[in-house]
Residue, then its C-alpha position, 0 to 999 in steps of 0.5 A: x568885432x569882439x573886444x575888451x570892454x573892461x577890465x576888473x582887478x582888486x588887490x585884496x580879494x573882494x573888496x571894492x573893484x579898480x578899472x585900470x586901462x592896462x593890465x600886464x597878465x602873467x602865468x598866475x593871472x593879472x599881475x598883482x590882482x587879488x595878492x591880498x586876501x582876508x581871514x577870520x579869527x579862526x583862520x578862515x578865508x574872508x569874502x562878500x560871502x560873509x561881509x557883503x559890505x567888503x564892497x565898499x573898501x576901496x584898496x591900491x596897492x603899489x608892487x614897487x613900494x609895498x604900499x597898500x591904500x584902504x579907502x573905507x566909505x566913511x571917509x576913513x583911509x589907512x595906508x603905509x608898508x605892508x610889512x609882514x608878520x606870522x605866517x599862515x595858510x588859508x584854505x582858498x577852493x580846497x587849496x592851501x594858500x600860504x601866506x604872510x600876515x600883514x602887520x600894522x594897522x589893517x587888521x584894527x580897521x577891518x575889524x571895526x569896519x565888519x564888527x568882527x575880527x578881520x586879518x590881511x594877508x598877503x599870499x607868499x607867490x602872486x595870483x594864488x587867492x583865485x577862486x578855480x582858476x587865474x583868469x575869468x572872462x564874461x560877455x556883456x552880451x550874457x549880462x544883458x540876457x540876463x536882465x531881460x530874463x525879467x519882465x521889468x527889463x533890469x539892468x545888471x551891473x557888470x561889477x556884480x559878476x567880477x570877471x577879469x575881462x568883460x569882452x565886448x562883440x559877443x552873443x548872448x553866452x558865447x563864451x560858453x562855446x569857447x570852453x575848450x578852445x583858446x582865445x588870444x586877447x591883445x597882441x600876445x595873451x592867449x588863454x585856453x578856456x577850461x570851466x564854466x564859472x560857477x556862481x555865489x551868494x555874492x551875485x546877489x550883492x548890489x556892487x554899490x552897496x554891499x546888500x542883498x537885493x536880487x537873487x541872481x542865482x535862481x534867476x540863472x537856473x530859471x534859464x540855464x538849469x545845472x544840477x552842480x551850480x549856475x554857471x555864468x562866464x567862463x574860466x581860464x589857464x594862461x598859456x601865453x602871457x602879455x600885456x592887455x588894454x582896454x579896447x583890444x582885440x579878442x579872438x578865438x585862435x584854437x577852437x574847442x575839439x569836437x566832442 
């Protein structure tokens, strides 16, 4: 039976992943998920792309006390209200994201954690830091094909590839077959599937590190050619909204239409 193995949130957008058990997922994607994201000195928007070592902040965020926790690996932690200042907007897959700088002392710890100057903001609606689309899904089953694409059998962290919900029951890239379609996950969250996800420089970070050790990418083209990208997993738009849990049922409920 197809179900959730896990589930990946971060309230800032590309630092290190939580695991929560529950997640309640609106129209805009997992309630709270990615609602801050970084930028630049000119304004440009701030990922692993740039900073792979953005991996090792942990963030917490509560939506009730408007408290953010930074949890830095030296052993550093910077919390306190996320009060705003200037607004701004930021360039996020072609759209223009608006949002509120985050006063106080986040901007100072980022910076000197990267070396180079670093601003938190927090977008004005939730779930608008998504890359294409709220929702990613992944199978383990297309994580484990991968690794045994090489001779030495390697095995290939799931937080690697930070899809929302790692389902569970599946062949090896099942979920591309899914494009199209609609699956339901829970007893009430369903969600039409509407592109492959293309994937990034950030596929070759190791999760625990922050380094560049392995080039996913081309070894996804060695199998699954694409002249526009390598494509691994699969996006989704809500349709029905609900509360998930790890260890929930996953179904197809609308299958794609024929082509």
């Amino acid at each position: 039976m197809r179900s959730v193995a896990a589930i990946f949130t971060s309230p800032v957008k590309s630092l290190s992943l939580e695991r929560p058990q529950s997640v309640t997922v609106g129209y805009s994607g997992i309630v709270e998920d990615r609602r801050f994201h970084l930028i630049d000195a000119p304004g440009r928007l701030l990922t692993q792309r740039q900073e792979g070592r953005l991996a090792l902040v942990k963030a917490q965020y509560s939506a009730e006390s408007e408290v953010l926790t930074l949890q830095f690996p030296d052993g550093e932690r910077v919390d306190g209200p996320t009060d705003l200042g200037d607004a701004v907007s930021t360039v996020i897959w072609g759209r223009q994201v608006p949002g509120r700088e985050v006063a106080g002392p986040w901007g100072e710890a980022l910076s000197q954690f990267c070396g180079s100057p670093v601003r938190l903001v927090k977008t004005d609606n939730p779930g608008e830091s998504y890359d294409e689309y709220p929702v990613s899904l992944l199978s383990q089953a297309s994580i484990d094909y991968l690794g045994e694409r090489l001779t030495s059998g390697r095995k290939f962290d799931s937080r690697r590839f930070r899809p929302n919900f790692l389902i569970d029951g599946c062949s090896p890239h099942e979920e591309d077959f899914w494009l199209g379609g609609v699956v339901q996950i829970g007893p009430e969250l369903r969600i039409k599937l509407v592109a492959p996800d293309p994937r990034c420089a950030i596929t070759t970070l190791d999760p625990d590190t922050g380094e560049r050790d392995f080039d996913v990418p081309k070894l996804l083209l060695s199998y699954r050619p694409s002249v526009r990208a390598p494509y691994f997993g699969v996006y989704g738009a809500v349709e029905s909204t609900g509360t998930v849990s790890v260890g929930d049922a996953v179904a197809l409920v609308q299958a794609p239409a024929a082509q």
